[in-house]
Structures are given as C-alpha cells and as structure tokens.
VOPAGU-2260 file (C-alpha; in pm, 1 decimal, decimal comma):
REM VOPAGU-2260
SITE   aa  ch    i         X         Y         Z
SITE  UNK   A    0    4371,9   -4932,2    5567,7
SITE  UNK   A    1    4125,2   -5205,7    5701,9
SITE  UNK   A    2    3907,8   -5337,8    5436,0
SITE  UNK   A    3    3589,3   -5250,8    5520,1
SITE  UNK   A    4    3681,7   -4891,2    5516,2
SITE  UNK   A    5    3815,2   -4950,9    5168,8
SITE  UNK   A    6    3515,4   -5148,0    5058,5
SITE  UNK   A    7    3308,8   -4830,6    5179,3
SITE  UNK   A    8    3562,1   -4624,5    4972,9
SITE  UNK   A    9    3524,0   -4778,9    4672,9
SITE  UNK   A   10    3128,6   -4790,0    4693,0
SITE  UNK   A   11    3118,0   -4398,3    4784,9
SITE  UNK   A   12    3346,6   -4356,1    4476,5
SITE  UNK   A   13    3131,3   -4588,6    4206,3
SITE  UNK   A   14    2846,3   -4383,8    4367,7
SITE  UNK   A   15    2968,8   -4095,3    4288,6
SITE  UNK   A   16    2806,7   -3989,6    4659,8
SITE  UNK   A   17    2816,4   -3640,1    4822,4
SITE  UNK   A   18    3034,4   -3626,2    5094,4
SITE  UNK   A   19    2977,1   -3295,9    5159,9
SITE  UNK   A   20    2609,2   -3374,9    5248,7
SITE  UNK   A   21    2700,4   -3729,0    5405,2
SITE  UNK   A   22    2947,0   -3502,0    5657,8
SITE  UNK   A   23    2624,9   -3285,2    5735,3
SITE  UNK   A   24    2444,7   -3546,3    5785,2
SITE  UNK   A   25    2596,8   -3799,9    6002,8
SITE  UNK   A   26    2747,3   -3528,6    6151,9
SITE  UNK   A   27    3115,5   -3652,4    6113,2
SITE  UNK   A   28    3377,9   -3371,4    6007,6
SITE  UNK   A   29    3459,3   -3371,9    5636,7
SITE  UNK   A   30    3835,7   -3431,8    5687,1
SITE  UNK   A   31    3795,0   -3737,4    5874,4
SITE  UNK   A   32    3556,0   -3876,8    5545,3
SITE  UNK   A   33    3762,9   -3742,4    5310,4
SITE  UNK   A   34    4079,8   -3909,7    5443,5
SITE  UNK   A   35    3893,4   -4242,4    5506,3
SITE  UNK   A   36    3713,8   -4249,4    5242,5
SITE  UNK   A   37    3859,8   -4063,9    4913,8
SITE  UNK   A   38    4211,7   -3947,6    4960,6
SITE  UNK   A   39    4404,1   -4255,7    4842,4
SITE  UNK   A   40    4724,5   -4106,5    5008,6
SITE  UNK   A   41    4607,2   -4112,2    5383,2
SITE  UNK   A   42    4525,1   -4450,6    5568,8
SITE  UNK   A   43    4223,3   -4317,4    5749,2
SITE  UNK   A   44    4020,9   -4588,2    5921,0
SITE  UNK   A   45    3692,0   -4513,2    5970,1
SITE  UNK   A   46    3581,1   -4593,1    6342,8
SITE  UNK   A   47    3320,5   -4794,5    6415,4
SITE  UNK   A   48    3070,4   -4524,7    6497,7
SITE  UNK   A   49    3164,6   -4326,9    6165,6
SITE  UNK   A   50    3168,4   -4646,7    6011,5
SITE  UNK   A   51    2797,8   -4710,0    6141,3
SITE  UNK   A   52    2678,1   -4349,2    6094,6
SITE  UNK   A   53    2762,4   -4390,9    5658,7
SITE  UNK   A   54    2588,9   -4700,0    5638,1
SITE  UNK   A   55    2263,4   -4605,2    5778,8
SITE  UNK   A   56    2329,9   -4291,4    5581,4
SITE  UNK   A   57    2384,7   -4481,1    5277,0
SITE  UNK   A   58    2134,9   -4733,5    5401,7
SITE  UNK   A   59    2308,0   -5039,5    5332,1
SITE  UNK   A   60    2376,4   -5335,2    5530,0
SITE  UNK   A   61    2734,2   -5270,6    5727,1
SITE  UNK   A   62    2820,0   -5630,1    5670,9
SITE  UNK   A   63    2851,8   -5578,0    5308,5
SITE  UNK   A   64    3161,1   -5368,6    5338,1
SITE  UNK   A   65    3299,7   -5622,1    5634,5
SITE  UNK   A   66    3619,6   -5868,0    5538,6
SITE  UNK   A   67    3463,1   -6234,2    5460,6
SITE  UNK   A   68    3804,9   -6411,7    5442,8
SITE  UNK   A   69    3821,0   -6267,1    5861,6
SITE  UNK   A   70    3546,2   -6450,9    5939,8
SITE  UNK   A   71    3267,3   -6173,1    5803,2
SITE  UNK   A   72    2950,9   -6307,1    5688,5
C-alpha cells in the first residue's frame, strides 16, 4: 500500500470518521474506501482523484498524508 493512502488510513481511523457519509459525499463507492482505507487485509490504493476527493472532504491539506522521505514536502 503506498503511504499516503496509509497515512489517510490511519487519520480516518484516529478520527473515528464516517465513511459511509464520506462515500456519499465524494461520491466514491464504499468498497473502494473501505478497502483503501480500513480493511487492513486488502492493499487498496487510493487514486489520485479519490485521494483528492477525501481530502477536500476532510479538508486537510493532501500533502500531509504525502511520503516526505520521497521527496514530499
């Protein structure tokens, strides 16, 4: 799993966030969040448009969740 999908993982699960309502909203199918996001058996990536979509929906900075050692800010 790339590592900002599992940096947006992890801050979904501290969150304790609805993904229900994050699916509705963003419009991107509940499977595809719930196997990127919380189901620690699947390797979901997110792609960069569903990746996009959760951060505005979140409303956090993208580049928070992004890999600094890969040359990330």
């Amino acid at each position: 799993m790339d590592i900002p999908t599992k940096n947006l993982g992890q801050y979904v699960r501290e969150k304790g966030i609805n993904i229900t309502k994050m699916s509705r909203d963003t419009g991107i199918p509940y499977g595809a969040l719930y196997d990127s996001l919380l189901n620690t058996k699947k390797k979901r990536d997110l792609r960069l448009g569903e990746a996009l979509a959760v951060c505005a929906f979140l409303e956090v900075d993208p580049m928070d969740f992004a890999d600094k050692e890969a040359g990330g800010r």
